[in-house]
C-alpha positions in Angstrom: 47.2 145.2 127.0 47.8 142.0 129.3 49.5 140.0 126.2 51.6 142.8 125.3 53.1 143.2 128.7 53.6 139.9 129.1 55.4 139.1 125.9 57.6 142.1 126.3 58.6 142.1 130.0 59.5 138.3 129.1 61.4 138.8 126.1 63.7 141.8 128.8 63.9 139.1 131.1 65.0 136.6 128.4 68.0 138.7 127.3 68.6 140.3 130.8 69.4 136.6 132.0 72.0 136.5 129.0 74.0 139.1 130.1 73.0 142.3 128.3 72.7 145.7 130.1 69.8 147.6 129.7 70.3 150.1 126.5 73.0 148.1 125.4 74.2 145.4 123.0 76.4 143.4 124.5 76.4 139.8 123.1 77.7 136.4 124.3 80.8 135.2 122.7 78.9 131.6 122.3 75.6 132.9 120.9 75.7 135.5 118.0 72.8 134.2 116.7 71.3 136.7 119.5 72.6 139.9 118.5 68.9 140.8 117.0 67.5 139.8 120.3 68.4 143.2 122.3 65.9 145.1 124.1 66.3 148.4 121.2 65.6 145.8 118.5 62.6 144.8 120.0 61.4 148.1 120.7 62.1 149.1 117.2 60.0 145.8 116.0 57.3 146.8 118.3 56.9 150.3 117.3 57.4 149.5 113.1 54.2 147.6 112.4 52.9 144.3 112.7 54.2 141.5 110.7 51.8 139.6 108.5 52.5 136.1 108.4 51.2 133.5 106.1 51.2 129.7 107.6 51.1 126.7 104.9 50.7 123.8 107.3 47.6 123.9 109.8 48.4 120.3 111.3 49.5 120.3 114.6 52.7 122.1 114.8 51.5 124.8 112.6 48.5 125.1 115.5 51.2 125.6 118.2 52.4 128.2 115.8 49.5 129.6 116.2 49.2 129.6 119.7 52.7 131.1 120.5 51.6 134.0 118.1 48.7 134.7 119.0 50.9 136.3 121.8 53.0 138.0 120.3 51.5 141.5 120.3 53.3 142.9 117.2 52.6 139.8 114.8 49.1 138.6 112.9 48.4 135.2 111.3 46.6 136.7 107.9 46.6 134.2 106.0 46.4 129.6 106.2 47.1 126.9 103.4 46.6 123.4 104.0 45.4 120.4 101.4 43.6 118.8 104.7 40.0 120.7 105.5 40.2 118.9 109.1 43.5 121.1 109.6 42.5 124.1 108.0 38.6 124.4 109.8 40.6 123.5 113.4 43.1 126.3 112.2 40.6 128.8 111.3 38.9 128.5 114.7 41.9 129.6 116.2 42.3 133.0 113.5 38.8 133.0 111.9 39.7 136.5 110.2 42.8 134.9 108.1 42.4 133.9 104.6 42.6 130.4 103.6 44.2 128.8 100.9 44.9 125.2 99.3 47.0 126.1 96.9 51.1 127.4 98.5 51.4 129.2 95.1 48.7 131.1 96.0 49.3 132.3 99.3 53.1 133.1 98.1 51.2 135.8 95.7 49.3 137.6 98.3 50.8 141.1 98.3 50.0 141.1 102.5 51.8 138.9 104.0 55.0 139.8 105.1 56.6 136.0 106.2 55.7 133.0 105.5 56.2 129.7 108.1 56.2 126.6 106.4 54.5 123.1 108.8 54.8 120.7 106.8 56.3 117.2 106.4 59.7 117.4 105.6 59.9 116.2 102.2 58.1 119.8 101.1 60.5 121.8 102.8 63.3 122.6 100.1 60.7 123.5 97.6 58.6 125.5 99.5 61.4 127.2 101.4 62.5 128.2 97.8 59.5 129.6 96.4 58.9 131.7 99.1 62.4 133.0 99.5 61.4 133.5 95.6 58.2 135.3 96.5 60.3 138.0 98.6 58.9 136.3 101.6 61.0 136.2 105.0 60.4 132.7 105.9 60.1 130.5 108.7 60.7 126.8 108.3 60.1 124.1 110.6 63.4 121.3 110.8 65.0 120.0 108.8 66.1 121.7 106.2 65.5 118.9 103.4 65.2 115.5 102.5 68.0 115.3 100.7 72.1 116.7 100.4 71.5 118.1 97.5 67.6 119.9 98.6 69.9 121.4 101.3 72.3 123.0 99.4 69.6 124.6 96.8 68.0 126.1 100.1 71.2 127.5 101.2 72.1 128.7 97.5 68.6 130.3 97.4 69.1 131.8 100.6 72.5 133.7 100.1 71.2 135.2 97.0 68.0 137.3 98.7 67.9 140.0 101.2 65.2 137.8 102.6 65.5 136.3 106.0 65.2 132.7 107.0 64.6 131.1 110.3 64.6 127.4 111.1 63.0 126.4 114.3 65.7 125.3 116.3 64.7 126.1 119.2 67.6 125.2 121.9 69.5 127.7 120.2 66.7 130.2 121.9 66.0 128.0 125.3 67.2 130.1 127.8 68.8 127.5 129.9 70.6 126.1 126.8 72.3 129.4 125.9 73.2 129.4 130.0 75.3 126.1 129.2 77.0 127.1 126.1 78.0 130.1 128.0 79.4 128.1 131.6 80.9 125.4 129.4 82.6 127.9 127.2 83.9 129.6 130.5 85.2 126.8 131.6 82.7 125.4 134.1 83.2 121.2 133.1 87.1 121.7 132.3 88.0 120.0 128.3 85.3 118.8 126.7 85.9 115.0 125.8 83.1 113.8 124.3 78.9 113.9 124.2 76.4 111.6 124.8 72.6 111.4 123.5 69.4 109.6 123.4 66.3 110.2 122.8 63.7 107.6 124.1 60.0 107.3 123.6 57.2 104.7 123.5 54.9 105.5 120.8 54.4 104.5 117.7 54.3 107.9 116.2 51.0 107.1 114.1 47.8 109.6 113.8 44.4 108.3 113.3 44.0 108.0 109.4 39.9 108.7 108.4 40.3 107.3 105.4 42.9 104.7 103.8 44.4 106.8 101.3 45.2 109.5 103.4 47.8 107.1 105.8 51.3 108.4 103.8 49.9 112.3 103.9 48.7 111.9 107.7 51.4 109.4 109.3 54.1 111.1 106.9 56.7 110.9 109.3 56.9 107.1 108.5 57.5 106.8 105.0 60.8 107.8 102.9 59.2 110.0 100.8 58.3 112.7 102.8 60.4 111.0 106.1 64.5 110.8 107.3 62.9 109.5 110.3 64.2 109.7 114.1 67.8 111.5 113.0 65.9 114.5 111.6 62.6 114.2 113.8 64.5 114.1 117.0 68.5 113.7 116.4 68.6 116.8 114.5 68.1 118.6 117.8 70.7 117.2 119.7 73.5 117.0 117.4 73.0 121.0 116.7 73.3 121.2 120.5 76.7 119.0 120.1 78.6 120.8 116.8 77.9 124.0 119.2 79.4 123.0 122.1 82.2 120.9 120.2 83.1 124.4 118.2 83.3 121.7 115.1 81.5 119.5 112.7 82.4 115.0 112.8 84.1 114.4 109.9 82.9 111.1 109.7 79.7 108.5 111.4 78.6 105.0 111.6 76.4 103.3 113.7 73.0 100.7 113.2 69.4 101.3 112.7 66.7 98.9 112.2 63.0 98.4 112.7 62.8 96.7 115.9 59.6 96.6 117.5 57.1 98.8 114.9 56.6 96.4 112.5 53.5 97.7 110.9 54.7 98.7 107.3 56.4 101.7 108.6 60.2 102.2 106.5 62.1 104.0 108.9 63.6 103.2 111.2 62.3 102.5 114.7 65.9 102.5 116.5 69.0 103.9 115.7 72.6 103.9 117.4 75.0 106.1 116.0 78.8 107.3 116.2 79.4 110.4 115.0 83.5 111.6 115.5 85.7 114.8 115.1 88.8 114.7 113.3 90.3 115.4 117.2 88.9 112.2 118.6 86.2 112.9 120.0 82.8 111.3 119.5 78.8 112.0 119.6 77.6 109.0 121.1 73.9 109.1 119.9 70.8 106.6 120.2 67.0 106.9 119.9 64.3 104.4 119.7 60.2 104.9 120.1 59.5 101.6 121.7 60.8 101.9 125.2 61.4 105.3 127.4 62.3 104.1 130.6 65.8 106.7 129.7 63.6 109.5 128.2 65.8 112.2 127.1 69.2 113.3 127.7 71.8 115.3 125.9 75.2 115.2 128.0 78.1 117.5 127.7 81.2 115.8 129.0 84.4 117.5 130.2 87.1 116.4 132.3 85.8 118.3 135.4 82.1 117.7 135.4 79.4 116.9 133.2 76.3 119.1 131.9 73.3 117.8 130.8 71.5 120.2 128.6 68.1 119.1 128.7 67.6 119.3 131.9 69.6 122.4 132.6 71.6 120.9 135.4 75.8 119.8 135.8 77.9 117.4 137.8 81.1 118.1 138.6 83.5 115.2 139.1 85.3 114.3 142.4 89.0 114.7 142.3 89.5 114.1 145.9 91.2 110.9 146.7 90.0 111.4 150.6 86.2 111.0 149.1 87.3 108.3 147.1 88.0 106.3 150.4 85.3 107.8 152.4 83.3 106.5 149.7 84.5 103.3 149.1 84.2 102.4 153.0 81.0 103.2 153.1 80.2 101.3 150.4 82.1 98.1 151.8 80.2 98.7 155.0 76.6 98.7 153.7 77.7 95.4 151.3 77.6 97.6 148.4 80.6 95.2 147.4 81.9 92.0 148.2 85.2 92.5 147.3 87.4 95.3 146.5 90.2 95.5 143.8 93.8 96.0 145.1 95.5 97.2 142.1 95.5 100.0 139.6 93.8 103.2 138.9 90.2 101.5 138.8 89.9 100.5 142.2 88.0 103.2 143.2 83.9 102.7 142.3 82.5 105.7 140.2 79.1 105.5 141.2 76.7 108.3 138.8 74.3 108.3 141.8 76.6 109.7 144.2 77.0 112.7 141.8 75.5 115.8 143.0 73.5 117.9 140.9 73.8 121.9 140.2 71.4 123.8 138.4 72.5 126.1 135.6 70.1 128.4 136.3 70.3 130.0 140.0 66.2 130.1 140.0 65.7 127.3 137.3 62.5 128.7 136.0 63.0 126.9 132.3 61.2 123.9 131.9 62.2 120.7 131.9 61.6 119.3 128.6 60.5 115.1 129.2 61.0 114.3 124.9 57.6 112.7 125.1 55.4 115.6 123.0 55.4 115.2 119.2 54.1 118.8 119.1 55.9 120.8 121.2 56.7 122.5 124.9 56.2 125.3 126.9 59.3 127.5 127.8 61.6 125.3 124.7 62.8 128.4 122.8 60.2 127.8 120.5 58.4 131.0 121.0 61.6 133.0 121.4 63.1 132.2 117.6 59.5 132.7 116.4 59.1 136.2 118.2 62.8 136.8 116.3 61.4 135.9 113.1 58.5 138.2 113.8 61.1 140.5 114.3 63.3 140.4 111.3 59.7 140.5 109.1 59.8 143.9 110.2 63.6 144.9 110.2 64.3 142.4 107.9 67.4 141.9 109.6 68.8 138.4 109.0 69.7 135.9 111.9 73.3 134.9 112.4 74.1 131.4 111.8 70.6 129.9 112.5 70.1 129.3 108.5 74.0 127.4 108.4 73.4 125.3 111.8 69.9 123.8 109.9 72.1 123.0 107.0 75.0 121.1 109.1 73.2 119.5 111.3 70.3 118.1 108.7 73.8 117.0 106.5 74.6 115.9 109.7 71.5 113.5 110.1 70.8 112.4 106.5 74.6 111.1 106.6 73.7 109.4 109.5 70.6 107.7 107.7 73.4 106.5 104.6 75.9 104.8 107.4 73.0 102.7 108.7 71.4 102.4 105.3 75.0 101.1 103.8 76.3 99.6 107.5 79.6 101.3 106.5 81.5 104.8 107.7 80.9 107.5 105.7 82.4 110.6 105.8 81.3 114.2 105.2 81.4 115.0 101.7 83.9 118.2 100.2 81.0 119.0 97.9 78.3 119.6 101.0 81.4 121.3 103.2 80.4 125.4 103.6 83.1 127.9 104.9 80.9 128.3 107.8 82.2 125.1 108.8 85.2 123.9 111.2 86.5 120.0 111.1 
């Protein structure tokens, strides 16, 4: 009974922060992928039934599946599929009643499971995704969509011709502080947005204790091209969905540099990237990653010509157009020996100084955590459970999400174009045959 209050008066709180009245369905203008998320809808999933859900990847994502269902009071793991035993005996422990498989195919026929979430590495995503779409199976896939341009669009083919639904788990699209943000900067809160800044820093080298030799491309996947786009759609895919959202558009075109730098252990992807990504209006995504230093952690910043937001950490700066703090600044600064001389001429004199920034919160109580970029698994309070409770949802309604299924094929597009620019060292723009109607340029 404990679980089952907590999941629901949570979920209430979730959308009561968003704006909705009680009894009603109001939605925000910047998130329609919400409109499922209403307090009726989840008493109408709570009352239909319990969804059945299939997982076909125990490793450790699919376990922090596990976890966040387990809570959910209206949804059951039935059934487990995984080519690992390690995985699959650590997975059972956790649902010792659900069936286990080796074989996808197989779990794809069982007549009881309602949805299916694929775990995998990302190079059996399409396929998968496919079959179980196929199967009749609502699915759940972790991102990104494919491996490839042309994986992605037989997904999104597959998926406009079934009823089925289809989640991917992008989470900040569910994070309640994210959703805050789109909503202030839509209303105006940071003036213009100008351009967006991200990074994603770490120092790790992303490897997983291998028992046996030929099990190091199965286990450490995430390091080799054939299951592997490496840190664009491990981590960048994350942030430039964030971006596209906020910008209202998709870049038309990217650049930028990627190398192995430090982890130079027989890994082929790369170990930092740096990446421009710009909009046919000017503006660019100014995005960089790398796994061998984090001093800079993680930041995703929204800048307008009134203030800043930075997303990941759910807090905004707003800038100082004041000339009288300009000077009260600057003297200060002369009088401590902050500078040794000042410039006499032109619009730069003044010193813009991020530290004397203030911050805001987006939140008035900010009770969303703060999400550090460190975990390869996942974090509390990230959205995560929120678009899987959805998903749970729509297994029972079988009510389809808005837009989550197109914003995992532009922004995966998004990052394996990214991966070609570095690959060639050239520009490259986005390609008419990948361009949907969903899209804006």
């Amino acid at each position: 009974m404990e679980k089952e209050e907590n999941v629901d008066l949570g979920l209430r709180r979730f959308i009561k922060s968003l704006g909705y009245l009680a009894g009603g369905s109001i939605l925000l203008s910047a998130t329609p992928w919400l409109a499922s998320c209403t307090p009726e809808k989840l008493k109408e999933a709570s009352s239909s039934g319990t969804a059945r859900l299939g997982l076909i990847g125990t490793g450790s994502r699919g376990q922090y599946h596990i976890h966040n269902i387990l809570e959910i009071p209206f949804a059951k793991i039935v059934a487990l599929c995984d080519t690992y035993e390690v995985n699959l005996d650590a997975a059972s422990a956790l649902v010792p009643d659900a069936k286990r498989y080796t074989d996808y195919h197989k779990l794809l026929e069982d007549k009881d499971i309602d949805g299916v979430i694929i775990a995998t590495p990302l190079g059996l995503h399409a396929q998968m995704t496919i079959d179980s779409l196929a199967a009749g199976k609502h699915t759940f896939c972790e991102k990104a969509m494919a491996l490839t341009m042309y994986d992605c669009k037989r997904v999104l083919d597959a998926y406009n011709s079934t009823d089925r639904a289809l989640y991917y788990c992008l989470q900040r699209m569910y994070d309640e502080k994210y959703v805050r943000a789109f909503q202030k900067i839509r209303e105006g809160l940071i003036g213009d947005v100008v351009g967006m800044r991200c990074h994603w820093f770490r120092n790790a080298d992303w490897r997983r204790e291998v028992p046996s030799p030929e099990l190091e491309r199965s286990i450490n996947w995430r390091l080799y091209k054939e299951y592997s786009a490496g840190l664009m759609t491990e981590l960048a895919s994350h942030q430039l969905e964030v971006c596209t959202l906020v910008a209202g558009k998709v870049p038309e075109m990217v650049s930028g540099f990627g190398d192995i730098v430090y982890w130079k252990d027989g890994r082929e992807v790369y170990d930092s990237v740096s990446l421009t990504y710009r909009f046919s209006d000017g503006r660019n995504i100014a995005y960089e990653s790398l796994i061998s230093n984090k001093f800079n952690g993680m930041e995703e910043q929204i800048m307008g010509h009134k203030g800043t937001v930075d997303l990941s950490k759910g807090i905004y700066y707003l800038e100082e157009d004041n000339s009288a703090f300009g000077v009260k600044q600057l003297i200060e600064e002369v009088k401590t020996g902050a500078f040794a001389a000042v410039p006499t001429a032109g619009p730069s004199w003044r010193p813009e100084l991020r530290s004397k920034y203030i911050p805001h919160a987006i939140m008035e109580k900010n009770s969303t955590a703060v999400v550090s970029g460190e975990s390869m698994i996942g974090a509390a309070n990230d959205g995560s459970k929120d678009i899987m409770e959805a998903f749970c949802q729509s297994c029972l309604t079988g009510e389809k999400a808005v837009s989550v299924v197109e914003e995992a094929y532009t922004t995966t597009i998004l990052c394996l174009l990214g991966n070609q620019a570095m690959d060639e060292r050239r520009t490259v723009l986005f390609p008419e045959e990948y361009k949907i109607p969903y899209m804006k340029f």
